[in-house]
C-alpha positions in Angstrom: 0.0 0.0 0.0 1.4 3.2 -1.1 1.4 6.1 1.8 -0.1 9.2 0.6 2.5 12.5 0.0 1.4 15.0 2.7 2.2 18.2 1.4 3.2 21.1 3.3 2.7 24.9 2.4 5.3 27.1 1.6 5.0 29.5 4.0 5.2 27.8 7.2 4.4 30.1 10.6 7.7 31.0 12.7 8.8 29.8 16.2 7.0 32.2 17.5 3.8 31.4 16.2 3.6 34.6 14.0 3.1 33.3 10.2 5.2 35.0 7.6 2.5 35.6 5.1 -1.4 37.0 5.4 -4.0 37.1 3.0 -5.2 40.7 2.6 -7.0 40.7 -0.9 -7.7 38.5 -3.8 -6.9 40.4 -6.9 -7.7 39.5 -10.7 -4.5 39.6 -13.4 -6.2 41.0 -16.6 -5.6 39.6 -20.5 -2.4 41.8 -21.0 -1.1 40.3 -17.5 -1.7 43.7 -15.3 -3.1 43.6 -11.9 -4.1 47.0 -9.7 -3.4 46.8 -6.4 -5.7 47.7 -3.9 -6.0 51.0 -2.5 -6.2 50.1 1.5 -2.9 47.8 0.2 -0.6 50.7 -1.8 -1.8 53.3 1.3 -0.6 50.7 4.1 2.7 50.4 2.2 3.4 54.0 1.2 3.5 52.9 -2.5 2.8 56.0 -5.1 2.4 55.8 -8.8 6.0 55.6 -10.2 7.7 53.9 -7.3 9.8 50.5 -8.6 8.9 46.8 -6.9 11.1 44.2 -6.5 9.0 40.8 -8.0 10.3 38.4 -5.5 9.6 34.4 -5.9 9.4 31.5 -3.3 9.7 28.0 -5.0 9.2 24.8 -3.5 10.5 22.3 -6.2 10.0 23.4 -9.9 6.5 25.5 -8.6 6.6 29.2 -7.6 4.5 28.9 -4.7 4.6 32.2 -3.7 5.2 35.8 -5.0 6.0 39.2 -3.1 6.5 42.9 -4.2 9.0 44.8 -1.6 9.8 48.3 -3.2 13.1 48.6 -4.8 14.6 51.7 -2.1 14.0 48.8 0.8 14.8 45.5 -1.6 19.1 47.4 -1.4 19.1 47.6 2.1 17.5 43.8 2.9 20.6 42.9 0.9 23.1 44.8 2.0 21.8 43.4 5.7 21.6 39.4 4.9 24.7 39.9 2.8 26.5 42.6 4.8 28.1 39.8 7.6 29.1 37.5 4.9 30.7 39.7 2.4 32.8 41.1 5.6 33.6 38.1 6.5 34.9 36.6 2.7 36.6 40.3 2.5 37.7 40.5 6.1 40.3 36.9 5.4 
């Protein structure tokens, strides 16, 4: 008897309980591939016509099972602070 796959989501809560992900709208992509972004949603993240997103993707095998915008000023800085330590320590030896 084969056992059935259990599959697990992508975006699994943290240690302290707090998930990394919440659902605040369901949005509709239109025939040319555009999307609008909710009003409540752009105000809450202080995003203005013109700014730039970063399109980031989560994959869990060959799938993207997940998809996030961070604005381009703030997407710099995350990197510079995850790869900050390392590059100090490659450059640092």
């Amino acid at each position: 008897m084969k056992k059935k796959a259990v599959k697990k989501p992508c975006c699994m809560p943290t240690d302290s309980g707090i998930c990394c992900c919440k659902v605040e709208s369901v949005i509709s992509i239109d025939d040319r591939g555009q999307m609008v972004l909710p009003k409540e949603i752009r105000d809450k993240a202080n995003i203005h016509a013109g700014d730039k997103l970063a399109v980031v993707t989560w994959e869990k095998g060959e799938k993207v099972c997940g998809i996030s915008l961070v604005k381009a000023e703030d997407f710099g800085e995350m990197v510079k602070d995850l790869l900050g330590p390392v590059m100090k320590e490659i450059i640092g030896r």
